[in-house]
C-alpha positions in Angstrom: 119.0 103.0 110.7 121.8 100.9 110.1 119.9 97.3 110.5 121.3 94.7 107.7 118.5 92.5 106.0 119.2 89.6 103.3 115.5 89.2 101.3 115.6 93.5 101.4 117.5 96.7 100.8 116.2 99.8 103.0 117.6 103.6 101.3 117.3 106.5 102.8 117.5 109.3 101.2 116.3 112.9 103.2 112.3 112.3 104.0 112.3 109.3 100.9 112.8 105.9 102.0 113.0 102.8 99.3 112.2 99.4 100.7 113.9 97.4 97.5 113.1 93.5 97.5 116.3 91.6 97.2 115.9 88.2 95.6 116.7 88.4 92.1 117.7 85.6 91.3 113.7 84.3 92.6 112.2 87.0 91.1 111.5 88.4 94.3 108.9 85.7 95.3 107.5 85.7 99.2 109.3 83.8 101.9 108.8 84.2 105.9 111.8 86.1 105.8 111.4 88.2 103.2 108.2 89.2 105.1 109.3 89.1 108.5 112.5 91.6 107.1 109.7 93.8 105.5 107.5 93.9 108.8 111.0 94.9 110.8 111.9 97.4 107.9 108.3 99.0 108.4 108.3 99.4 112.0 112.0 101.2 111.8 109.8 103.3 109.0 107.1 104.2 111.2 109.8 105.2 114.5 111.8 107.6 111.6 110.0 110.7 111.9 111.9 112.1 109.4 110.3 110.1 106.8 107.4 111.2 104.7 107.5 109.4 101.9 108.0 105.1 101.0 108.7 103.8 97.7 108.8 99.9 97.3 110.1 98.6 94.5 112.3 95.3 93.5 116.1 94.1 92.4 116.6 93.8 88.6 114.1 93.4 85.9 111.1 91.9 88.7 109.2 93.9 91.1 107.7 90.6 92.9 106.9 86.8 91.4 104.5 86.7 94.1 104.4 83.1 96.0 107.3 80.8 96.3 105.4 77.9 94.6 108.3 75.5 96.6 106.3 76.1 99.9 102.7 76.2 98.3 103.4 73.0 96.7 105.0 71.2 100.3 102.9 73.1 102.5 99.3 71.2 104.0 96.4 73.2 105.3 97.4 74.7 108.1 101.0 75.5 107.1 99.6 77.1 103.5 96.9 79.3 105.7 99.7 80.5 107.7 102.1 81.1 104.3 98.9 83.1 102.7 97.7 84.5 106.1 101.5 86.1 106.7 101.5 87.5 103.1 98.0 89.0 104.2 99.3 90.7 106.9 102.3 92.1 105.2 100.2 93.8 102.7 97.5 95.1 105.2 100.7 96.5 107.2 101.5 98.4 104.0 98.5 100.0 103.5 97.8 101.2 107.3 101.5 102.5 106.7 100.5 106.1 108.0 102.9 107.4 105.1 102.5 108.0 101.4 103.6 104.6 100.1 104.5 104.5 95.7 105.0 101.1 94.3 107.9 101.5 91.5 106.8 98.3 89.4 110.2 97.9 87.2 108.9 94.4 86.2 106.4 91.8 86.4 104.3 92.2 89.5 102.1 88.7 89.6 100.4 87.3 92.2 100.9 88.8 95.6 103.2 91.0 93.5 100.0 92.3 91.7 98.0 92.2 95.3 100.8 94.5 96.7 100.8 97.1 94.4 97.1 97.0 95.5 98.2 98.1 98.9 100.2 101.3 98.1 98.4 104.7 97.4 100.4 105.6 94.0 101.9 103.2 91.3 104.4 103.9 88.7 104.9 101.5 86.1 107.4 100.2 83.6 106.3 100.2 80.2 108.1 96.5 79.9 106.3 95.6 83.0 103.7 92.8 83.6 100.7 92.8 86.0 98.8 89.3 86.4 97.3 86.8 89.0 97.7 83.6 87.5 96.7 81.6 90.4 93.3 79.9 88.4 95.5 78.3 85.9 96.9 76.3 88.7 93.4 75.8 90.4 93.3 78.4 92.6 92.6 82.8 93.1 94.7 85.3 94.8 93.6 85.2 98.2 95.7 86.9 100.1 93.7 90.5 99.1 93.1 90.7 95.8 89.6 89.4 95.8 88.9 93.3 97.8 91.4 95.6 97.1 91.1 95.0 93.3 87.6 94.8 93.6 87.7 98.2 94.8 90.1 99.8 92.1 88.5 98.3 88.9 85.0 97.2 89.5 83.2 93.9 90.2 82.8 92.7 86.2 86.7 93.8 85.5 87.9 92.4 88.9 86.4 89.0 87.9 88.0 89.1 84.3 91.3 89.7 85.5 90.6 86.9 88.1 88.9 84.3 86.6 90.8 84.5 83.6 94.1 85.0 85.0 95.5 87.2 81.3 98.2 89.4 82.5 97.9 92.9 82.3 100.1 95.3 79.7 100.9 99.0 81.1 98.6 100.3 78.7 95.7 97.6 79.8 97.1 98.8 83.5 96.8 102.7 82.3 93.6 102.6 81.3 92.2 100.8 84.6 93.3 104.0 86.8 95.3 101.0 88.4 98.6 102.9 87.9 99.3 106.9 87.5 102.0 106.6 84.9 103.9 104.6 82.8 107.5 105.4 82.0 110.3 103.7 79.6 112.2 100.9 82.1 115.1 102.9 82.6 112.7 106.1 83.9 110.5 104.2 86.9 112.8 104.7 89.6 113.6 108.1 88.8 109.6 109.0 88.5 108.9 107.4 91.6 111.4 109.5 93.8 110.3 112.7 91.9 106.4 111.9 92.4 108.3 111.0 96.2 109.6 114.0 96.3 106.3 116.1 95.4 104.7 114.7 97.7 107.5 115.2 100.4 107.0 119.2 100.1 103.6 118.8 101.7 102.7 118.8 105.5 103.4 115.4 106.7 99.9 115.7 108.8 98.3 116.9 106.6 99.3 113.8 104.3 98.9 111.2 107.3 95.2 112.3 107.6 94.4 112.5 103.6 95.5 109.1 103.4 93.6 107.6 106.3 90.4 109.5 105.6 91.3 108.0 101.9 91.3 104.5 103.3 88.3 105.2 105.4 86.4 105.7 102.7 87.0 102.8 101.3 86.7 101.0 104.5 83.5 102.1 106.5 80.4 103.3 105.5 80.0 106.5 103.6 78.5 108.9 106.6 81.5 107.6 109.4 84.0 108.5 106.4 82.9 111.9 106.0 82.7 112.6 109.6 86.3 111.9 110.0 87.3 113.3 107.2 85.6 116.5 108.6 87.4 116.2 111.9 90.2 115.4 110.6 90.3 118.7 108.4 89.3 120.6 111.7 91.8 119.5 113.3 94.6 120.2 110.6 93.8 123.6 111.2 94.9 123.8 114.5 98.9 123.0 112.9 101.2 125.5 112.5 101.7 124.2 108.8 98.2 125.3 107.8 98.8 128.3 109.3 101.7 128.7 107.3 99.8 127.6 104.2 97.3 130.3 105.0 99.6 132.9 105.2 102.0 132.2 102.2 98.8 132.0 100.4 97.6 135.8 101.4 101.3 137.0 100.9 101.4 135.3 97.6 104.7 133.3 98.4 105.6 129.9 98.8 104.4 127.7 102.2 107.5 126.3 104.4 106.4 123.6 106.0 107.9 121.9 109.5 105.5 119.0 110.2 103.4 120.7 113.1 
């Protein structure tokens, strides 16, 4: 996977892969290509059998600035629907990632920063870090997902607090939501991530695939088509080898190796 990108860094390290947003210097805001880097850097993901794990995370002190205001600001209607209707996409391709994915927020995560972090299944947060959508100060919301996905994580009256109202978000404030699962000193989140990456990684990578889609099912249908898949779904894990294997070391009172069949 040696494919050079210039918005993004993609590590691989065993079954862990870190997708790293690379614009510093622009606080990691969104252009067409950093998101046509991070569709290309997802595809080569989901081709790597090896990998089992994603963490996202970004260069220096921000995770993601969220818009480049440049092209908001120059864009008209259509060019602005296709801008937010790219970012859209980019985050719905991280979330039907059929892999673990943990956002490692080392900074401030606002605006389709905030709605990213949204789309992964785990978050790690700085303690220094920021989450926010400021988008109403400037006469408009976060469009892109927020208006759903956060809607889902915190609750109708909370979602349109942190909406409406646009006040950022402290780790603590982020804590307390269930909107991360820890929060760690700055110099820790990396670290935390690939260890909560590496957890993970010592599970059956079916096993994980289904939980996560029968996760996003249920989030996604209606609650009677959710537990049927999640039913068939667990029938059909039964049928791997690895559940066999987890069987057995169970009875023998040992630990489970797992091979991802």
């Amino acid at each position: 996977m040696n494919v050079k990108f210039e918005t993004i860094v993609l590590q691989k390290k065993g079954s862990i892969q870190t997708l790293i947003f690379n614009r510093p210097k622009e606080l990691n805001t969104i252009t067409f290509q950093l998101m046509d880097e991070v569709s290309n850097a997802l595809k080569l993901i989901t081709k790597d059998e090896e990998t089992i794990v994603l963490i996202v995370t970004g260069r220096d002190k921000s995770f993601m600035a969220g818009a480049d205001l440049k092209i908001v600001k120059e864009s008209n209607y259509l060019q602005i629907r296709n801008y937010l209707g790219s970012i859209q996409d980019m985050l719905t391709q991280i979330e039907d990632l059929e892999i673990p994915v943990i956002a490692a927020i080392n900074g401030h995560a606002m605006g389709g920063g905030f709605e990213l972090i949204c789309s992964c299944d785990f978050r790690v947060m700085s303690e220094s870090a920021v989450l926010g959508f400021p988008e109403i100060k400037l006469g408009s919301f976060p469009g892109a997902s927020a208006t759903s996905r956060l809607l889902r994580s915190v609750g109708q009256s909370k979602a349109a607090e942190i909406i409406m109202l646009g006040n950022n978000l402290t780790a603590k404030d982020a804590l307390n939501l269930n909107l991360v699962n820890k929060v760690v000193p700055y110099g820790e989140v990396q670290a935390s991530a690939f260890e909560l990456a590496q957890e993970l990684a010592k599970y059956p990578p079916v096993a994980l695939k289904l939980a996560k889609k029968a996760l996003n099912l249920g989030y996604d249908t209606d609650v009677k088509n959710a537990r049927r898949y999640a039913l068939e779904a667990m029938a059909l894990l039964a049928s791997t080898n690895d559940m066999r294997e987890g069987l057995n070391a169970f009875f023998e009172k040992r630990q489970p190796v797992f091979k991802g069949n």
